[in-house]
C-alpha angles and dihedrals in degrees: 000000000000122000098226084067100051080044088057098041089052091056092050089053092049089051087062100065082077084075092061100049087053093062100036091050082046099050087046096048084055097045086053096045084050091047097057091033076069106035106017092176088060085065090112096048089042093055110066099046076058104067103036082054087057089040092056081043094053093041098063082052092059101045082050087057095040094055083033085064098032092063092041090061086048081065115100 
């Protein structure tokens, strides 16, 4: 087998991580819009776990497109 294609079939895999994050900055939103259905007066302490818990989410995503691009330049 040639190794551009394991080098293509790696990118593609990368790319998926994207998927992940999706669902992971999805399941968070939802988590967030339940918690201040509920307390609305926690909305300032609920906040900022939200969005390092995005942050953490997004950044799988990036490495996933780093490593994506990386093995796309290893292509000839």
């Amino acid at each position: 087998m040639d190794l551009n294609v394991l080098f293509g079939v790696g990118a593609g895999i990368a790319v998926v991580t994207g998927i992940g994050a999706g669902i992971g900055i999805g399941i968070a939103t939802s988590g967030l819009v339940q918690a201040i259905a509920r307390q609305p007066e926690a909305t300032g302490k609920f906040t900022p776990m939200f969005f390092v818990g995005v942050a953490l989410a997004e950044s799988t995503a990036i490495y996933g497109l780093v490593i994506a691009i990386l093995l796309i330049s290893k292509l000839s």
